[in-house]
Every structure is written in structure tokens, then in C-alpha cells.
N, C-alpha and C positions, 0 to 999 in steps of 0.2 A: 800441313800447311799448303803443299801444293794443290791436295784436293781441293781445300776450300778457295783456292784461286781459281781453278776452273769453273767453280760452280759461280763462284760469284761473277765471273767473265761471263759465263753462259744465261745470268738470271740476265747479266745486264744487258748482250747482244739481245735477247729476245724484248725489253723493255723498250729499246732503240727501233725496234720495227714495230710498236704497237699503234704509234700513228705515224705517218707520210703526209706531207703536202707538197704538188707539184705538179705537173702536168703528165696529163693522160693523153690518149690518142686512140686508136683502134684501127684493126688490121682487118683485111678482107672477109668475106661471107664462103669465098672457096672452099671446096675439102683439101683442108694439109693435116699435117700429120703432126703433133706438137713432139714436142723433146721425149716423153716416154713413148712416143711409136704408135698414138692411138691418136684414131681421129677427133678435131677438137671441136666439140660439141655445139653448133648453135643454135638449139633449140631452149639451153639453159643460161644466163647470163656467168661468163666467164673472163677470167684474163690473164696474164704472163707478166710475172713479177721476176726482180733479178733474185732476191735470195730467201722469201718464203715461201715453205716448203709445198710441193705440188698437194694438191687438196683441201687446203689451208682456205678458210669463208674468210672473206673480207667483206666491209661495209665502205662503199665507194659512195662521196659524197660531191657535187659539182657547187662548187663553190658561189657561183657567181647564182644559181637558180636553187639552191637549198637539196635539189632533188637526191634523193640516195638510193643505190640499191645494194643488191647483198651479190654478190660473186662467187666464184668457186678459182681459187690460181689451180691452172692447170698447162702453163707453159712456161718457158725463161722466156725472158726481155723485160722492156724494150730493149733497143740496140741502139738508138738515134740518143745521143748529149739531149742531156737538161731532162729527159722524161722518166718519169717514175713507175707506170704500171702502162699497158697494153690490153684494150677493152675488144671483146669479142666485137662481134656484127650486134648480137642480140643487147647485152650490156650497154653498147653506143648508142643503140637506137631507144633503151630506155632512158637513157640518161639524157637524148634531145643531144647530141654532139655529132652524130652524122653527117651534117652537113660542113659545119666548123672543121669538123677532123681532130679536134682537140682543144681542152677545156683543164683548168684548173681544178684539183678535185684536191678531198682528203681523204686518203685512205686507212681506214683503223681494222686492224687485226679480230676478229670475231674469238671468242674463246669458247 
């Protein structure tokens, strides 16, 4: 019985992060270093989620302009209330939110 408690806990937390809706933002073009100690890539469109696991494709969609792209989490955060994912340099600037600094999106779990 306990087993099937965990399982059934574990189907369900992952069903709970298969879509997000909230606001995004994005973080500098600099070289830093993300949470696993590797430089974070912007030549490939990327971002930093609080609890999807580092490599994880998500499909980031900007709400107010339809536009979507595909991502790669490859850092924690945000850290700032109310926002949900953190967009590379490259991710923001496809997504047209560069300027804004931050945009409404929805985010769904790639499987």
C-alpha cells in the first residue's frame, strides 16, 4: 500500500508540472555558470525552472503573440515572486520579449 502511495504521488507531481502558465522573464547574455557548474549555453535556446529536472525540453509558448519555441532547462529559478521559468538571452530574443523583459507564457513539459 505504501508503494502504491508513492507511485501514485509521483505520477501525480509529474502531471502537476506538465503545463505552467505565468510569467517568464530572462537573464543576461554573460558567461555564468548555471547550478551544475557548466557554462549556460546561448547559442541554443534555454531556461531555469524551479523543479524540472535539468535537461528536461519544454515547449514555451508567449501567450499574448501565439509564438512558441522548444528549450532545454538547464538552470534553477527564477528567484523574483509571481514568475515561473527564466529565458536564456537566445530563448527571449526568439520569443520577441527582449525588450519587455517579460511576457506571459505557457509552459508544457516535452516528453
Amino acid at each position: 500500500m505504501k508503494l502504491l502511495s508513492i507511485v501514485l504521488f509521483f505520477s501525480f507531481s509529474l502531471n502537476v508540472q506538465a503545463e505552467q502558465r505565468g510569467v517568464a522573464s530572462w537573464y543576461g547574455s554573460e558567461n555564468k555558470k548555471s547550478c551544475t557548474g557548466k557554462y549556460i549555453n546561448h547559442k541554443q535556446s534555454g531556461c531555469a525552472h524551479k523543479t524540472l529536472p535539468i535537461g528536461t525540453k519544454v515547449k514555451i509558448t508567449c501567450i499574448k503573440t501565439n509564438k512558441s519555441i522548444i528549450a532545454v532547462v538547464e538552470d534553477r529559478g527564477p528567484y523574483k515572486k509571481g514568475r515561473i521559468v527564466d529565458l536564456n538571452y537566445t530563448a527571449a530574443r526568439q520569443l520577441g520579449i527582449l525588450i519587455k523583459g517579460i511576457a506571459t507564457v505557457k509552459v508544457e513539459r516535452i516528453k
